[in-house]
C-alpha positions in Angstrom: -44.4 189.6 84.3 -47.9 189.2 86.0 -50.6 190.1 82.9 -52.8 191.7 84.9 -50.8 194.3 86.4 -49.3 194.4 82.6 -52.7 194.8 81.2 -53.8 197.3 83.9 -50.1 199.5 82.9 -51.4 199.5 79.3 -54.4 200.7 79.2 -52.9 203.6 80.9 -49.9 203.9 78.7 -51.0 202.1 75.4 -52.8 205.7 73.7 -49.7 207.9 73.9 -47.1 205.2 73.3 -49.2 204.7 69.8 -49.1 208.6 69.4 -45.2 208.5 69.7 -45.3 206.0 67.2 -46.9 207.4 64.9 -45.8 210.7 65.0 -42.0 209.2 64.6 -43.7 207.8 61.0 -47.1 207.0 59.1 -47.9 203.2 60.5 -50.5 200.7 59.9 -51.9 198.7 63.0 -49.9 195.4 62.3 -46.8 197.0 62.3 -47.6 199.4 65.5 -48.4 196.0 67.0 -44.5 194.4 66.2 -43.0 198.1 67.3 -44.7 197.9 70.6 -43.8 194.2 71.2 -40.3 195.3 70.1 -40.3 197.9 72.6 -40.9 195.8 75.2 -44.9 196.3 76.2 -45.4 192.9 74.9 -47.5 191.3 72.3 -50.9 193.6 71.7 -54.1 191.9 70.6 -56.0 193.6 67.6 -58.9 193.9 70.3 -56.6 196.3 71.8 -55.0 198.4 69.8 -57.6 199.2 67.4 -60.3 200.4 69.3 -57.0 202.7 71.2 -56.9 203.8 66.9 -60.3 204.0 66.4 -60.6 206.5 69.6 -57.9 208.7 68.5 -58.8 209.4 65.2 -62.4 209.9 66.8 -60.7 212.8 69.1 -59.1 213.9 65.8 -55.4 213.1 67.2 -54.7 211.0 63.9 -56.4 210.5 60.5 -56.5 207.3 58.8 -55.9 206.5 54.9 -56.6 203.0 53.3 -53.6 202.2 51.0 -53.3 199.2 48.8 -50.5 196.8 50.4 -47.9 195.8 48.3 -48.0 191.7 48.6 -51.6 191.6 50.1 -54.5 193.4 51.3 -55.3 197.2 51.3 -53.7 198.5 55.1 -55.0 201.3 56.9 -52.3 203.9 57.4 -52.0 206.8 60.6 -50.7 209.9 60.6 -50.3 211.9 63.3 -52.4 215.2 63.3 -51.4 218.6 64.9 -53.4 218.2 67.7 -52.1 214.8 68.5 -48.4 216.4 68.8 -49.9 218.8 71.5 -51.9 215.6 73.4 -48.3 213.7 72.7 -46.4 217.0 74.3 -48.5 217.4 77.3 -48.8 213.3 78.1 -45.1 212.7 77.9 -44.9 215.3 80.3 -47.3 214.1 82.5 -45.8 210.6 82.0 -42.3 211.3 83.1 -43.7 213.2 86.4 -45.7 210.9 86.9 -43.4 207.8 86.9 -40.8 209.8 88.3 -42.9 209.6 91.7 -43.8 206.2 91.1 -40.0 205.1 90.7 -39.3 207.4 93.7 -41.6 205.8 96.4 -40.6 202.5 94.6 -36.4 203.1 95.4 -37.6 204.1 98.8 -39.8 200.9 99.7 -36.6 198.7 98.8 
């Protein structure tokens, strides 16, 4: 896949995709890193991701908690907060209208 146009589809995409994520389960940034990798958005730099964290928990759509890890250092955890289900409900929404058209005009330009 071309990384530009990759890198221009996640910043778009990257904020509620980490929503979903956390609001499945509490996460720490590592492991929200592997999920979306897993997922299939590709490998995402720290210098991404955590200034997408850093600006959600500033807009009050997740808190954060430092925990002690287990075999190494202390991780920060997320959690989803109320009004982060409510951004989550509304941008899925918008997302799947939104690519629907996009996957429309796509099928037609075949």
């Amino acid at each position: 896949m071309d990384q530009d146009r990759r890198g221009q589809w996640l910043r778009g995409v990257l904020a509620p995709c980490v929503l979903a994520l956390v609001a499945e389960r509490e996460s720490y940034g590592y492991e929200l890193a592997q999920s979306l990798d897993a997922a299939g958005l590709g490998p995402i730099q720290g210098g991404t991701l955590y200034p997408v964290l850093l600006r959600l928990q500033r807009f009050g759509l997740v808190t954060a908690s430092w925990r002690d890890g287990t075999a190494g250092p202390a991780r920060k955890y997320y959690r989803i907060t109320a009004a982060g289900r409510e951004t989550l409900r509304h941008a899925t929404a918008d997302w799947q209208e939104f690519s629907a058209g996009v996957a429309s005009i796509l099928r037609e330009g075949k």
